[in-house]
N, C-alpha and C positions, 0 to 999 in steps of 0.2 A: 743315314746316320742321325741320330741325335745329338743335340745339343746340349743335353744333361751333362752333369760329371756326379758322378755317383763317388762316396767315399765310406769307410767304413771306423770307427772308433772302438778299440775295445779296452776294457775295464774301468771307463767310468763307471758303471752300476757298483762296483767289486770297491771303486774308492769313495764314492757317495757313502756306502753303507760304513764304512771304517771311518768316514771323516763322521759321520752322523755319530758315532759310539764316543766321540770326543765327548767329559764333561764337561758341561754349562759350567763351572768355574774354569776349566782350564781355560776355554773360548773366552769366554768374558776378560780375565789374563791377558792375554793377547791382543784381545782389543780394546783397554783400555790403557796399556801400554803405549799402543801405535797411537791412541786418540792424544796419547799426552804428550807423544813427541811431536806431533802436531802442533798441539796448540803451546809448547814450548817454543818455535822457532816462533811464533808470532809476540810472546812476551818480550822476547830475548831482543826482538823489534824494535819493541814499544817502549823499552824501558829508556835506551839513548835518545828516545825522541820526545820523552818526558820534558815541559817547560820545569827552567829554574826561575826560581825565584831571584827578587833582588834582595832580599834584608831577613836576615832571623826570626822568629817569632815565637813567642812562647805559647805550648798547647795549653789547655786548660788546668792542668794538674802544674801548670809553672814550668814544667821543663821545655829549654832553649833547643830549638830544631834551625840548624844552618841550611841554608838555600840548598837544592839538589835533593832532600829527603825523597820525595818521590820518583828520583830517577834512582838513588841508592838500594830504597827498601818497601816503597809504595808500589810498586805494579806486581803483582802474582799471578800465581796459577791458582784456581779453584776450580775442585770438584763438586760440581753439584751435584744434588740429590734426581733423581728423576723415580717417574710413579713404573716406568720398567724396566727395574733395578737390574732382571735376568739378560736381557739383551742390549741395552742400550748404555750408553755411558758419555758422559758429557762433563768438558772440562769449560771453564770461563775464563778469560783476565778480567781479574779483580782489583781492589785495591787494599791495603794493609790496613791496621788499625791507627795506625801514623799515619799513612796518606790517603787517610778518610776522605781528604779533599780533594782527591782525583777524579771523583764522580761528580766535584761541581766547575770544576775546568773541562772535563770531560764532554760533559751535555750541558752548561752553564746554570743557574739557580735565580729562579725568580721572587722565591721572600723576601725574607727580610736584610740582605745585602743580597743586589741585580749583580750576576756573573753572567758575560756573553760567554757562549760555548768556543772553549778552542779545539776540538778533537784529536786523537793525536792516535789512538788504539786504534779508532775503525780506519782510520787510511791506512795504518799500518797493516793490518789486517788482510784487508782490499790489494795491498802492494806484494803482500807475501803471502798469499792462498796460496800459488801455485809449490812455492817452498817449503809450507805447512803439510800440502798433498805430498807433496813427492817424501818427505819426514816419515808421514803416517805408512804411507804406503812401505817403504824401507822398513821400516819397525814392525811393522803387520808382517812381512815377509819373515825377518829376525827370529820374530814369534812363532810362526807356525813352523818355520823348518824345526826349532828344538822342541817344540809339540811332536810335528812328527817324529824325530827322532825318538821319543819318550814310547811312540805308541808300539805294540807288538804287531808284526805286518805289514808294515810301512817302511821299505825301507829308502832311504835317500842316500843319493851317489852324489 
């Protein structure tokens, strides 16, 4: 006797070729979808863990911003651009145009006023990949059962 175990698979070739007839926007869809629910649980993170401030301050144009702005309205989501637009998609947290200055509590600023860094996104980050995985992955699934469903020959039970 051997000690092989032989197995045999049939209609992957038959669903390769059906998955391959999906359009590049439908795909891209679906996976830019899943990349945002992603990178959604990690803002959603980042934002209660935003430092407050102690005292008011007025931005440059004079308007009064109360302590918490960056935990209110300063941490986002952003799409960035990438050079393969067809297959790839890439989301960031960012900061608003109000909390411009998240990026110098962030990684800290050494001009003309010294900021030491307090970090507060990438440990968040680091703390909830695996949350962000399990999101994308969820969403990824989400998306392609109602892809499938759309496609002719596919059918899902």
């Amino acid at each position: 006797m051997s000690d092989l175990i032989t197995f045999e698979v049939k209609g992957l070739k038959e669903m390769g070729d059906q998955l391959g007839q999906l359009p590049v926007k439908i795909a891209r869809h679906a996976l830019g979808q899943a990349v945002k629910a992603g990178a959604m649980v990690i803002r959603d993170a980042a934002r209660p863990r935003a430092p407050l401030g102690t005292r008011a301050h007025k931005d440059w144009r004079g308007k009064m911003h109360r302590p918490g702005t960056l935990r209110r309205t300063g941490v986002l989501l952003k799409k960035l651009r990438t050079s393969n637009w067809q297959t790839t998609q890439l989301y960031g947290i960012g900061f608003s145009k109000i909390g411009f200055y998240g990026k110098w509590i962030e990684r800290g600023k050494a001009k003309k006023h010294h900021y030491d860094p307090h970090p507060f996104i990438v440990p968040t980050m680091e703390e909830n990949a695996e949350k962000a995985i399990a999101a994308l992955k969820r969403e990824l699934g989400i998306q392609l059962w109602e892809i499938g469903g759309k496609i002719p020959g596919i059918i899902i039970k």
